[in-house]
PASELO-197344 format. One line per 2 residues: number of its first residue (from 0); their letters; for each residue x, y, z of C-alpha. Coordinates in steps of 0.5 Angstrom, whole numbers, always signed. Layout:
BEGIN
NUM> a> X:Y:Z ~ ...
END
This chain:
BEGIN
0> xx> +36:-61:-5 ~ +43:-62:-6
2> xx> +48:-56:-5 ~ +49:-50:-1
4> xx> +42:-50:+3 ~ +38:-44:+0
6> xx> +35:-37:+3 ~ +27:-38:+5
8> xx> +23:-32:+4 ~ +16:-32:+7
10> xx> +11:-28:+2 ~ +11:-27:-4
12> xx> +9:-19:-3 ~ +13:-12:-5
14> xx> +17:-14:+0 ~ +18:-21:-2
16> xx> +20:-20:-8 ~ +24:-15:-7
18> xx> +28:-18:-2 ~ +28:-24:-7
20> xx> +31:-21:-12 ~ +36:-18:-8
22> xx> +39:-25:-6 ~ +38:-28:-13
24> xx> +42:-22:-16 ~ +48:-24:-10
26> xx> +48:-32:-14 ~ +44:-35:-7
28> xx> +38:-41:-8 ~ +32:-38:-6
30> xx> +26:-41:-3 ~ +19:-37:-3
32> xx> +13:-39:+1 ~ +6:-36:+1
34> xx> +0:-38:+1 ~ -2:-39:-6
36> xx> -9:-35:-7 ~ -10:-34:-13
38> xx> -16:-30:-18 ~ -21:-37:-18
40> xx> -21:-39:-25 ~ -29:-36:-27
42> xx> -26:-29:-25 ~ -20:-30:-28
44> xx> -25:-32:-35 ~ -28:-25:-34
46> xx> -23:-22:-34 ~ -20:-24:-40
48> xx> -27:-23:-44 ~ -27:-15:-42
50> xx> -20:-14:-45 ~ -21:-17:-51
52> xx> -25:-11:-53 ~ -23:-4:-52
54> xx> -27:+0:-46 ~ -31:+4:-52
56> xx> -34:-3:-54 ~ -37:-4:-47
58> xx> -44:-4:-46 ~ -47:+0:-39
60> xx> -48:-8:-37 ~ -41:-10:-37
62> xx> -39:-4:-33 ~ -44:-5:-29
64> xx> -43:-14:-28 ~ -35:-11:-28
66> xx> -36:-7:-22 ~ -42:-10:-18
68> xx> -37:-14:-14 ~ -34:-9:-10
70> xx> -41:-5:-9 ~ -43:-12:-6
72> xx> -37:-13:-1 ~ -39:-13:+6
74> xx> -36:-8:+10 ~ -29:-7:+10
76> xx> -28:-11:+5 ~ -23:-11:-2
78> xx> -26:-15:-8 ~ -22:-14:-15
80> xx> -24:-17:-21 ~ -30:-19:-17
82> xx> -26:-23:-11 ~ -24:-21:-4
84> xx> -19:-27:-6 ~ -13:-23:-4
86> xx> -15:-20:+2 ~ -18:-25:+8
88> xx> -24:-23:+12 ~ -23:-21:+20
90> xx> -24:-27:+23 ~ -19:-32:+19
92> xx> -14:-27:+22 ~ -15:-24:+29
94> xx> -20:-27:+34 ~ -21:-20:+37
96> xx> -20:-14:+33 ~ -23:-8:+37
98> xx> -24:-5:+30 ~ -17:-4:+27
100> xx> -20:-4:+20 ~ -12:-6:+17
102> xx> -13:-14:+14 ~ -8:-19:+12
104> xx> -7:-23:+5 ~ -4:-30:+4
106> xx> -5:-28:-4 ~ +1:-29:-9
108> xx> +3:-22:-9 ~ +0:-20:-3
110> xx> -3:-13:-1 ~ -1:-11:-8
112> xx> -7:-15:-11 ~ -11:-9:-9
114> xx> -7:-4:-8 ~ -9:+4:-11
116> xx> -1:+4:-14 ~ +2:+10:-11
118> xx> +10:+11:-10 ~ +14:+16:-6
120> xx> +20:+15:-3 ~ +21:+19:+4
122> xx> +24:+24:+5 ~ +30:+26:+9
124> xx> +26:+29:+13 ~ +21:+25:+15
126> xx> +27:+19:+18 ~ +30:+24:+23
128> xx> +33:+19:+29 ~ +33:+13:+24
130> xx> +39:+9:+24 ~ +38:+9:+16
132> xx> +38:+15:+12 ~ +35:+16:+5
134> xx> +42:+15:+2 ~ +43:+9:+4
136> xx> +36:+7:+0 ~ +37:+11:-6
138> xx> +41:+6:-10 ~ +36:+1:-7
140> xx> +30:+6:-10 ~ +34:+5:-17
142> xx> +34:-2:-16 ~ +26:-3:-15
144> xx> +24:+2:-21 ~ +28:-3:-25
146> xx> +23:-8:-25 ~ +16:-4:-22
148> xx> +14:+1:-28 ~ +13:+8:-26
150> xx> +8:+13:-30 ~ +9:+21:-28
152> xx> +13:+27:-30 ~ +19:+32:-27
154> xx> +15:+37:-24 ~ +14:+42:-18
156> xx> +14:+35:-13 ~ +21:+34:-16
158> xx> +25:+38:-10 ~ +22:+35:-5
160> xx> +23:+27:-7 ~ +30:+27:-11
162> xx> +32:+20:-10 ~ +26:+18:-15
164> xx> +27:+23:-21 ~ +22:+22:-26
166> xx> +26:+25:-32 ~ +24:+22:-39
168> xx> +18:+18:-35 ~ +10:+18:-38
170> xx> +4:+20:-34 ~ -3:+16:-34
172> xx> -7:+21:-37 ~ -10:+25:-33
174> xx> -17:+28:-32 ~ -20:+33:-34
176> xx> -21:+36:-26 ~ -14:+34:-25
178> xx> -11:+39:-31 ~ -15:+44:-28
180> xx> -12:+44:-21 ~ -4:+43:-23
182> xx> -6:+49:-29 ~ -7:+54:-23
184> xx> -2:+52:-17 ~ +4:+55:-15
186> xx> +8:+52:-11 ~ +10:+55:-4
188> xx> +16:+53:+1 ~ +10:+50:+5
190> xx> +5:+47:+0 ~ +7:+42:-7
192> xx> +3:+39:-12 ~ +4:+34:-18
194> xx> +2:+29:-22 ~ +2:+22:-18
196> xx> +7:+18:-19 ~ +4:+11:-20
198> xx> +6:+4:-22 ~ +3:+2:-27
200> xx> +6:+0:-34 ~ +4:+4:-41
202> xx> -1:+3:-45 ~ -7:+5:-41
204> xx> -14:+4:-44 ~ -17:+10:-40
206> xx> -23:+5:-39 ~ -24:+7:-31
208> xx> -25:+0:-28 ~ -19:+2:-24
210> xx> -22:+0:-17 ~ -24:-6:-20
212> xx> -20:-8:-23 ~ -15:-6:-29
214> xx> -17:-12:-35 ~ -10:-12:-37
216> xx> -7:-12:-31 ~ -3:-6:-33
218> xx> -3:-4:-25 ~ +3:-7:-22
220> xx> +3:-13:-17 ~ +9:-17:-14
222> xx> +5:-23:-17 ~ +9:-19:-24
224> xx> +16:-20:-21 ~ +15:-26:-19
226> xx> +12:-29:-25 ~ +18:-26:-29
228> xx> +24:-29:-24 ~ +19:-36:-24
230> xx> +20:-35:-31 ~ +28:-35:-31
232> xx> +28:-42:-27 ~ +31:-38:-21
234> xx> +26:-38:-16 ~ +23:-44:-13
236> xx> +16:-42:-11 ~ +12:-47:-6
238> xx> +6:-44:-5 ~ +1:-47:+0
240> xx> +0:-48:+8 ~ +1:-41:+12
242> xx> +7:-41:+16 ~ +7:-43:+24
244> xx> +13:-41:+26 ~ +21:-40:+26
246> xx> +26:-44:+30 ~ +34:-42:+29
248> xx> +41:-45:+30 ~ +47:-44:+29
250> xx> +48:-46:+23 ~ +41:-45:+19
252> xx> +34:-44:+20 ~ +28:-48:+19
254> xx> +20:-45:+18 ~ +15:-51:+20
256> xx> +9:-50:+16 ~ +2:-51:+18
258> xx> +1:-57:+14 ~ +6:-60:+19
260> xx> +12:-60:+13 ~ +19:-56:+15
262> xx> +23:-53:+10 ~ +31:-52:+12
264> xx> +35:-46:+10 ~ +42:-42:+11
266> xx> +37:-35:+13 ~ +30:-34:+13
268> xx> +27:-28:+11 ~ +20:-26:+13
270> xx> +16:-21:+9 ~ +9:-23:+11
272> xx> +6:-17:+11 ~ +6:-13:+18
274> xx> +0:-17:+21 ~ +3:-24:+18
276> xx> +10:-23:+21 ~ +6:-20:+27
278> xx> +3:-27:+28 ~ +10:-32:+27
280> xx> +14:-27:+30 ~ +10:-28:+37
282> xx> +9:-35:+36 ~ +17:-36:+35
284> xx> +20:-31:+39 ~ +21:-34:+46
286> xx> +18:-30:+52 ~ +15:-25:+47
288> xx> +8:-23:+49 ~ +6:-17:+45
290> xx> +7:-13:+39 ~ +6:-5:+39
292> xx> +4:-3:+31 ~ +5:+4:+29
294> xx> -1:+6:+24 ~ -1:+12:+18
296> xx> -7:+16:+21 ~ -11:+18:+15
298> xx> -17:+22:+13 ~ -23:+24:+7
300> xx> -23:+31:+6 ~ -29:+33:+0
302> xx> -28:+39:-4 ~ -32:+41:-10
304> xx> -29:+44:-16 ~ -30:+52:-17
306> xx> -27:+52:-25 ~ -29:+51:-31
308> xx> -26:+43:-33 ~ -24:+42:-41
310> xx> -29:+36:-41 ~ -33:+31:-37
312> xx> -29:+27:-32 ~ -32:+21:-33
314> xx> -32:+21:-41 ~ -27:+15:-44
316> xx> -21:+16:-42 ~ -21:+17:-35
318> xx> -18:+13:-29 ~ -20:+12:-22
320> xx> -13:+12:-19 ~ -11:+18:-15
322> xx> -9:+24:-20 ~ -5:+29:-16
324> xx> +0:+28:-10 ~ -1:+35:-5
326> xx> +6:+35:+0 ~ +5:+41:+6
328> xx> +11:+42:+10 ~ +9:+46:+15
330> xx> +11:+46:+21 ~ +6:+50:+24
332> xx> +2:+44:+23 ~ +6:+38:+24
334> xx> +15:+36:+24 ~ +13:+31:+19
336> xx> +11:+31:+12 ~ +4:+31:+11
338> xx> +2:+27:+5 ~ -5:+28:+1
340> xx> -7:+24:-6 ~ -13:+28:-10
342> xx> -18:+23:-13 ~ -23:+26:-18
344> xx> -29:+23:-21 ~ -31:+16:-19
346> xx> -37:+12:-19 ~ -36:+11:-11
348> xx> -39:+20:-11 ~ -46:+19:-13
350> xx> -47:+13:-10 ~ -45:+15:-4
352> xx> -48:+22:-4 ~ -56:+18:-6
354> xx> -54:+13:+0 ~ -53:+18:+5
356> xx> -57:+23:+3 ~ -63:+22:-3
358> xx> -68:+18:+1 ~ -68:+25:+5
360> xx> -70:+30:-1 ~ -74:+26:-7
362> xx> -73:+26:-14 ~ -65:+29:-13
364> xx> -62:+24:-16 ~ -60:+29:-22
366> xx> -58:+34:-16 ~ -53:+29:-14
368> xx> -51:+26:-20 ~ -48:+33:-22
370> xx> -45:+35:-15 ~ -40:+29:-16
372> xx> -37:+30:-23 ~ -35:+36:-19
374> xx> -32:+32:-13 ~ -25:+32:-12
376> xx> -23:+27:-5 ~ -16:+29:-2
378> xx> -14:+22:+3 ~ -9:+26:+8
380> xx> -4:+22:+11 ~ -1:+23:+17
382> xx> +6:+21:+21 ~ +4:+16:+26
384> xx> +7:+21:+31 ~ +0:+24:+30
386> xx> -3:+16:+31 ~ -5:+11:+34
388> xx> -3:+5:+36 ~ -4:-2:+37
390> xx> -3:-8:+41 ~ -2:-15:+38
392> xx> -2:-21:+42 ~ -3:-28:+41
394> xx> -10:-32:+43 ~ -9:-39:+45
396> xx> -12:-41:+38 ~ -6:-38:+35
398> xx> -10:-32:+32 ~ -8:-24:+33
400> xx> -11:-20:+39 ~ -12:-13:+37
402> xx> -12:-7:+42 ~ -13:+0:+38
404> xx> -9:+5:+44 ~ -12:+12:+40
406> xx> -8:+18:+41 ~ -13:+23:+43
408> xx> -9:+29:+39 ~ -10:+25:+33
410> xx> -16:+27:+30 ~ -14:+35:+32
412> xx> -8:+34:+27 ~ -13:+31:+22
414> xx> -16:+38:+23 ~ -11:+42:+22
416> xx> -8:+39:+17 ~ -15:+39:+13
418> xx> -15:+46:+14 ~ -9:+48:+12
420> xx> -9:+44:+6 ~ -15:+46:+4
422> xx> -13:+53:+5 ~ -8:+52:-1
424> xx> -13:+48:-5 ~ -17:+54:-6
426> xx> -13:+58:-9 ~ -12:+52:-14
428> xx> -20:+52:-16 ~ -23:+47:-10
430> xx> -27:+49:-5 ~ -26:+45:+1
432> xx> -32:+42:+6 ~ -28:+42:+12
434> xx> -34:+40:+17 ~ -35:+35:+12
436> xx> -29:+31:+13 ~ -28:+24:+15
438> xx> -23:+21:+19 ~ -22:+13:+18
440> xx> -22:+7:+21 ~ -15:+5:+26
442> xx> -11:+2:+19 ~ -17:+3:+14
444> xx> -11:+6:+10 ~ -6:+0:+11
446> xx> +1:+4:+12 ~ +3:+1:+18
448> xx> +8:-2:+21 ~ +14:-1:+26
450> xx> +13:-8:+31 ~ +20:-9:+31
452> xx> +24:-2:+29 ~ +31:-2:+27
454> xx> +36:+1:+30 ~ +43:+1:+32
456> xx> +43:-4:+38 ~ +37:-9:+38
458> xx> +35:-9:+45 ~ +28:-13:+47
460> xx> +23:-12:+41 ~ +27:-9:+36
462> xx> +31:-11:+30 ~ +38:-9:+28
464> xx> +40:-5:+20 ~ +38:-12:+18
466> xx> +31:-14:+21 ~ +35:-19:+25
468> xx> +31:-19:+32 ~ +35:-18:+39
470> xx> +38:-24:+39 ~ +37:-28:+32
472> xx> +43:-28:+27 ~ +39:-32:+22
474> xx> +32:-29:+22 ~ +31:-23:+17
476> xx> +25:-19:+18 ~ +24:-14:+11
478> xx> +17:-12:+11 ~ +14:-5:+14
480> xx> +15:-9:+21 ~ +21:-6:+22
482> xx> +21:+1:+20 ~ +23:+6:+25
484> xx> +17:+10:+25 ~ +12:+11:+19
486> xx> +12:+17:+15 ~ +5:+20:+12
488> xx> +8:+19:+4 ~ +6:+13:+1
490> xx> +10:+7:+4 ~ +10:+1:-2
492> xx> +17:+4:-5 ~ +20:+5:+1
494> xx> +18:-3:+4 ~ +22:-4:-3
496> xx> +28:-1:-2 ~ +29:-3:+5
498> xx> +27:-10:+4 ~ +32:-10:-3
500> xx> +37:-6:+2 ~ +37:-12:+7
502> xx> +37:-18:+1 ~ +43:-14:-1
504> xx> +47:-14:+4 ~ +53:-20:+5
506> xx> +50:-22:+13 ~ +57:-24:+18
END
C-alpha cells in the first residue's frame, strides 16, 4: 500500500462502524479487521426462500423449521436464521467462565447479528462523574441515526431522552397488548412509559419471526453500514484470523493476527467487543494482569394482562421485539435510571409454561395456552452500581479467565425495582407476579463494559477522553470498554455515539 499508512480498526460491530465512519468522513484510509463469520450459505438459502413469500402464505411447517433452530440451541446459546454463527461457544473464549453467561463474537457485524434492537441514549443523569457529558455525544447521537434506521414516536418518553427526538419518525406496530398498556398510562415524575424505540427499517411484515431471525433483514446489523461503506470502494475490509495482539511506536501501530500476518497503521482502533478487546488488551499491555468488567444486572418480572385487548397477540401482524420502554426515576429505589423493556406475546411463554409446569397437571395444555397470550415479560436493567463484577485475566493458552465478584445488594435492588415498577404497571392493566421474578445470569443481558474506563487523566487501568490506555498514544479503545460506569438503558446507541465521538476527534 502506498500513501499515508492507514487507521486500522479491529471488529466490524456497532462500535466498528461507527468509529470507521467517523474516520472515513475526516478523509483518513481505514483498514477493518474481523473475523469473517458470516450466515453459511444453506441458512442464508432459507432465509431467502421465507422472504419470498408474505407471512400469510407460510405454512404452520415453515414457522415451525424457521423457529426450531433456536428451540434446539443449547443452554445459553443464540441461533438466528438457524445458526449460532454470530456468537462463539464458551470454551473458544475462556478457558474458565464461573458462570459469566456474556459471549463474544468474531461475526461480520458483530453482536448485532442477534441483538434485540433496542436504542436509548443515556441520560444526563445517569453520567454524573463522567469526563463526558450527554452534550458532548448529542451530535455523535445525530450522526449514527444517520446511517441506523429508528422506528418509534414522540411520546411520554421524550423529557427523559431529549438528544434522541423522534419527531416525524414510525413506529413498528404494535400489539395489541401493547396499545392496551400505553391507552391507560399516565406518566408520573417518577415512572414513564412509551413505544420502544428500535432500529429497524420501515416495512415490517409483522410475521413474528423476529427472534429468529427477520427473512428481510429489516432488524439493523453493522454488517448493513459496512456493506454500504464497502459499497462506496472506501473501506478495505480484511476479514480473517482473529487479532493477537497491539504493539506501538512512536510513529504507528502494528496488529499481529493469529495467522501469523501483521498489518502497520498510523493509530488503531479496537472495537472488538468487550470480551474480545478484554483479551488483546492483556496480551498487549505490559505488565497488565487482569481486568475488572462491569455488568448491567438485569432481571424477568412476569405480568399477566388484566384488560381487555382489541385482538389476539399473536394474530398476523405481530412482533417479538420488545413493545414499551418503562423509566422509573425514583430515588427511594436507585440514584440511577432504572430501565424496563416490556414483551408481550412470544412463542417462548407457552413453551416455557408446559416445560416447567404441564408435566405436573395433565392435559393442561390449553390452561397454558391461554395463560401466555396474556403474559407481558418486563427485562429490568439495573445500573452497574447495583451489579456484579467480574475479573478477567489471561490462561496461559491465551484464553480468558473469569471470576464473577456478586455484589450481594444485587438481588435486593432487583426486588425492589421489581416491586416499585410493578406497582405503576398495575395502574396501567398488568398484575405483576413479583414471587415469580427471575433474575439472569452475571452478563446474560450483554450490557457490560468499563474494563478500562475513560477519565481526565488515565492512570494504570484506564483510558483517556479518547480510549487511549495510560501510556499509549496510537492504541484507541472505542467500544463498551471504556465506558465509565454502565447505566441500565439500553447500551448499542451510546457505544455508537462515543465510538463515532472518538473516530471524530483529530488526535495530537
Amino acid at each position: 500500500m502506498t500513501g499515508p499508512l492507514p487507521d486500522v480498526v479491529i471488529g466490524s460491530g456497532p462500535a466498528g462502524v461507527s468509529v470507521a465512519t467517523a474516520l472515513l468522513a475526516r478523509g483518513r484510509p481505514v483498514v477493518m479487521l474481523d473475523g469473517g463469520r458470516d450466515l453459511p450459505a444453506d441458512a442464508e438459502a432459507r432465509r431467502s426462500a421465507l422472504a419470498a413469500t408474505p407471512p400469510e402464505g407460510w405454512s404452520k411447517a415453515q414457522r415451525n423449521a424457521w423457529q426450531a433452530g433456536q428451540f434446539d440451541a443449547a443452554g445459553a446459546e443464540v441461533r438466528r436464521f438457524g445458526t449460532g454463527y454470530a456468537m462463539e461457544p464458551a470454551e473458544a473464549t475462556f478457558a474458565e467462565t464461573d458462570g459469566l453467561a456474556l459471549r463474544a463474537s468474531l461475526a461480520v457485524g458483530g453482536l448485532s447479528n442477534f441483538w434485540g434492537s433496542a436504542m436509548l441514549p443515556y441520560r444526563q443523569e445517569d453520567m454524573t462523574g463522567w469526563p463526558i457529558s450527554a452534550t458532548d455525544l448529542a451530535p455523535h447521537y445525530a450522526a449514527v441515526m444517520d446511517f441506523v434506521p429508528m422506528a418509534g414516536v414522540e411520546d411520554a418518553l421524550a423529557p427523559l431522552f431529549p438528544a434522541l427526538p423522534m419527531a416525524g419518525r414510525s413506529p413498528i406496530l404494535p400489539g395489541p397488548q401493547a396499545r392496551a398498556v400505553l391507552a391507560r398510562h399516565r406518566p408520573s415524575a417518577r415512572f414513564r412509559m412509551g413505544l420502544a424505540r428500535q432500529a429497524v427499517a420501515a416495512g415490517c411484515k409483522g410475521c413474528g419471526m423476529c427472534l429468529h431471525g427477520c427473512p428481510w433483514r429489516l432488524i439493523w446489523s453493522a454488517r448493513d453500514q459496512l456493506a454500504r461503506l464497502r459499497q462506496q470502494g472506501v473501506l478495505d475490509h480484511r476479514p480473517g484470523a482473529p487479532v493477537v495482539s497491539i504493539v506501538e511506536s512512536g510513529s504507528d501501530a502494528v496488529v499481529y493476527r493469529a495467522d501469523g500476518t501483521a498489518i502497520r497503521g498510523a493509530r488503531v482502533y479496537l472495537a472488538a467487543g468487550v470480551l474480545g478487546s478484554a483479551a488483546i488488551l492483556l496480551r498487549s499491555l505490559p505488565g497488565m494482569r487482569e481486568l475488572t468488567m462491569a455488568d448491567s444486572a438485569q432481571g424477568f418480572l412476569p405480568t399477566i394482562q388484566t384488560v381487555r385487548t382489541d385482538g389476539a397477540p399473536d394474530r398476523v401482524p405481530f412482533h417479538t421485539l420488545p413493545q414499551i420502554f418503562a423509566e422509573l426515576t425514583d430515588p427511594a429505589v436507585s440514584p440511577h435510571t432504572v430501565h424496563a423493556q416490556l414483551y408481550g406475546w412470544n412463542e417462548y411463554y407457552e413453551r416455557d409454561l408446559r416445560a416447567n409446569h404441564g408435566r405436573k397437571i395433565p392435559f393442561s395444555g390449553p390452561i397454558w395456552r391461554a395463560l401466555a397470550r396474556r403474559l407481558v415479560v418486563a427485562q429490568i436493567f439495573l445500573h452497574s452500581t447495583h451489579s456484579a463484577q467480574v475479573r478477567l485475566g489471561l490462561a496461559e493458552d491465551g484464553r480468558l479467565q473469569a471470576e464473577v465478584r456478586p455484589n450481594p445488594q444485587t438481588l435486593d435492588h432487583l426486588k425492589a425495582a421489581a416491586a416499585a415498577m410493578g406497582r405503576q404497571l398495575r395502574l396501567s392493566g398488568l398484575q405483576p407476579l413479583t414471587f415469580a421474578l427471575r433474575p439472569g445470569a452475571v452478563g446474560s443481558g450483554f450490557h457490560a463494559g468499563s474494563t478500562l474506563p475513560m477519565t481526565v487523566a488515565a492512570g494504570a487501568g484506564q483510558s483517556d477522553l479518547l480510549g487511549r490506555p495510560a501510556g499509549w498514544r496510537r492504541l484507541h479503545v472505542v467500544d463498551s470498554s471504556i465506558l465509565p460506569a454502565i447505566p441500565a438503558t439500553t447500551i448499542t446507541l451510546a457505544v455508537m455515539a462515543n465510538a463515532h465521538r472518538i473516530g471524530a476527534c483529530n488526535p495530537s
